[in-house]
N, C-alpha and C positions, 0 to 999 in steps of 0.2 A: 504494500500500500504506500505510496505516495502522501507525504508530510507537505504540508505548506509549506513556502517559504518563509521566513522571519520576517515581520515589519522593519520596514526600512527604518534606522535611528533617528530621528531628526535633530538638531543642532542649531543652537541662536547665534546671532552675529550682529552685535545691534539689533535695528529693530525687525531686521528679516530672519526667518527661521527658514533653514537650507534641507532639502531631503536629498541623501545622494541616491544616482540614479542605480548603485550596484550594492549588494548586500556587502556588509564589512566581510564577511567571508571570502568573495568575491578576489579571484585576481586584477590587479588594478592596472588601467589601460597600457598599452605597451605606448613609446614616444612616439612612433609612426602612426598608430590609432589615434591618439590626439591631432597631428597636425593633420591625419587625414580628413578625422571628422572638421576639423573647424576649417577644410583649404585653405592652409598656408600655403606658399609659394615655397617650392624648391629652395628658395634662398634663405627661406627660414632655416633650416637644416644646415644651408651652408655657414649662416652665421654663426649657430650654436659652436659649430666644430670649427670652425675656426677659430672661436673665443679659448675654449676648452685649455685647462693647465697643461693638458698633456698630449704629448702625442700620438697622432691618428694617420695610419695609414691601410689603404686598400689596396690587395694584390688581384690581380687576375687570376683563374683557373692552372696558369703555366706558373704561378710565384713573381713575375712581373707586378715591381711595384710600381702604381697608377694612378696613386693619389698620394699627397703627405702634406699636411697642415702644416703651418708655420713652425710649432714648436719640433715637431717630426724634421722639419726640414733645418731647424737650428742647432739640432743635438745632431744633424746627417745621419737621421736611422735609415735612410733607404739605401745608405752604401754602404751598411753595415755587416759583415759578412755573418755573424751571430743570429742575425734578425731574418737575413735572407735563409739560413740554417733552420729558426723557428719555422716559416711562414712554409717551407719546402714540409718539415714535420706534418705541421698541421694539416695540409691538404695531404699529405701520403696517406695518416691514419685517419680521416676524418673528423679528427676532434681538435677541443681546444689544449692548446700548447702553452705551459705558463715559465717561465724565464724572470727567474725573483732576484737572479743575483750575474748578470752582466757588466765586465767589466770592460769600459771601450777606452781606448787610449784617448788621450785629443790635442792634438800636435800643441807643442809648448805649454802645454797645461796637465795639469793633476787629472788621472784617470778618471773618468765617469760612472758609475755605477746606475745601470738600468735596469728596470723593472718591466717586465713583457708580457705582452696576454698577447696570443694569437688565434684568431676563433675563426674555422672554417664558415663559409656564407653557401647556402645552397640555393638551387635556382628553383622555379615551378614545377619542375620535372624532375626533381629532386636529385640533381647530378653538385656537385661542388661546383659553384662558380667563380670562386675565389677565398680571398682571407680578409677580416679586419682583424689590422692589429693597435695595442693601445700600447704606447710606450712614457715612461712616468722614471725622469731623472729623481733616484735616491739619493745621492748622495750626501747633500747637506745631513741628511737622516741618519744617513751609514755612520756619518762623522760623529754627528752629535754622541749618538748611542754607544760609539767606544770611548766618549770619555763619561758616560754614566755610572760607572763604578767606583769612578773616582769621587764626582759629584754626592755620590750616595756615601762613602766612607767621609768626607768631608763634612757631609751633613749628620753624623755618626759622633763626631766630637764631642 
């Protein structure tokens, strides 16, 4: 037998009281279902990920990388042999490829430490169509965090 759904919660906000339209149970819209429903423009999308702290790049089906955001293109993950290493992974095995602790040289400067997600994308026919990857410079983090031990026995006094 079939159970009703729950009443929707409702919730005040000043003088308007809001009903949402999905049960709090409910999975909650994906980013592409929102700009679908309200037609945004392409370029909303484009804006987001351009803004984004971290970088964003899309490979093709062959591991041809074919997009890369500002910050993607300021750290040069797309000539990054590591990266092109993940992205080749993830579309072999199908899955997503996580890369937590990449270290990249960077000519006259103190090594980089990158953080990687590479997530296969599939097309309507459910074939791989390519990769997005997300790449997020640790470093400052790396640093800090080695001298936490120190800070903590310091604070210990």
């Amino acid at each position: 037998m079939l159970t009703p759904p729950a009443p929707l919660a409702t919730f005040t906000c000043g003088e308007r009281t809001l009903t949402p339209r999905r049960a709090p149970a409910d999975v909650p819209p994906s980013f592409s279902e929102v700009v679908a429903a309200h037609g945004f423009a392409p370029s909303a999308s484009d804006h987001l990920v351009d803004r984004l702290p971290v970088g964003v790049l899309v490979a093709d089906g062959a591991g041809e990388i074919v997009y890369a955001n500002a910050v993607a293109q300021r750290l040069g993950a797309a000539e990054r042999e590591a990266l092109q290493r993940a992205t080749a992974r993830a579309l072999l095995l199908a899955e997503a490829v996580r890369e937590p602790s990449l270290t990249m040289p960077d000519a006259g400067r103190t090594a980089r430490v990158l953080e990687v997600e590479v997530t296969p994308v599939w097309d309507a026919r459910r074939r791989i169509a390519g990769a997005i990857a997300t790449v997020a410079d640790v470093t400052a983090a790396r640093r800090a965090s080695a001298w936490q031990p120190l800070v903590d026995a310091l604070m210990d006094l």
